[in-house]
C-alpha positions in Angstrom: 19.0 -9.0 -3.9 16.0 -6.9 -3.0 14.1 -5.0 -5.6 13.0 -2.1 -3.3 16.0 -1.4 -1.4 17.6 -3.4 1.3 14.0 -5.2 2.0 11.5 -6.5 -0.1 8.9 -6.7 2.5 8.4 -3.4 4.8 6.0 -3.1 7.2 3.7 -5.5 8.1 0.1 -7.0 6.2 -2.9 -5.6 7.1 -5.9 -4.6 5.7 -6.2 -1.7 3.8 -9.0 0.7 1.8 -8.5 2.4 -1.0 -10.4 5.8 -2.0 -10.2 5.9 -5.6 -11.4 10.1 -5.7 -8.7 11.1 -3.6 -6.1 8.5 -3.3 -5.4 8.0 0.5 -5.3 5.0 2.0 -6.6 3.9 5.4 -5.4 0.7 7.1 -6.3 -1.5 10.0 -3.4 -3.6 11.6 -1.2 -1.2 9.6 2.4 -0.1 10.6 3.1 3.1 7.9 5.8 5.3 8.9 7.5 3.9 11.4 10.4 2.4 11.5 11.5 -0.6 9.4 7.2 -0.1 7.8 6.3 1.1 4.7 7.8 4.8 4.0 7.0 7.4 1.3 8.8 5.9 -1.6 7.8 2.7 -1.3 5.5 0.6 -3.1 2.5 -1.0 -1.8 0.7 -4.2 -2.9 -2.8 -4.4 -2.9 -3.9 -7.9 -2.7 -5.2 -10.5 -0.8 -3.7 -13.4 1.8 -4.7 -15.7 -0.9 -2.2 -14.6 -3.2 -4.2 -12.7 -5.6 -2.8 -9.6 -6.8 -4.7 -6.2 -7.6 -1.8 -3.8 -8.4 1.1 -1.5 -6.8 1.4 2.2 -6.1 4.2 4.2 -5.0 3.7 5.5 -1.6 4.0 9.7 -1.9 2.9 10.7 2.1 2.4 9.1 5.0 -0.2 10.6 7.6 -0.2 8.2 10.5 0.3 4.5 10.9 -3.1 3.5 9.7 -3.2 6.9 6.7 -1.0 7.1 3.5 -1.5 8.4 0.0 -0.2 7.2 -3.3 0.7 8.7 -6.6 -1.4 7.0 -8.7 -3.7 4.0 -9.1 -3.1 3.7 -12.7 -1.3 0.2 -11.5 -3.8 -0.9 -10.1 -7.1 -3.1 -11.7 -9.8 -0.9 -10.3 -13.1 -2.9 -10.9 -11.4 -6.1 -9.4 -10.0 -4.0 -6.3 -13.0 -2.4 -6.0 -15.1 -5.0 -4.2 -12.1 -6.0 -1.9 
């Protein structure tokens, strides 16, 4: 059974940026908002394609395919995100 719905894995893994003063998101080779991606309510996983994991963060708008914001980064490990 899924944890976040019907699917555990929306949209598709690109790479993303994190701005730490005002929470938004940007993304390259992103798909957020459309359909069957990542939506507001989701969670997103910030990690790498090695399998190293930085955090999650609920998704709270979505501004375009490549722009989203999130609630909060207290999930995520800051100084080790940082560099990525």
């Amino acid at each position: 059974m899924a944890l976040w719905g019907n699917n555990d894995a929306k949209g598709s893994g690109g790479t993303v940026t994190l701005n730490y003063n005002n929470l938004v998101v940007v993304g390259s080779a992103t798909t957020f908002g459309q359909v069957g991606a990542a939506a507001t309510g989701d969670v997103i996983r910030f990690g790498t394609a090695f399998g190293v994991h930085y955090g999650d963060a609920v998704i709270v708008g979505i501004a375009s395919t490549t722009q989203l914001s999130i609630a909060s980064t207290a999930g995520l490990n800051g100084s080790a995100i940082s560099g990525v």
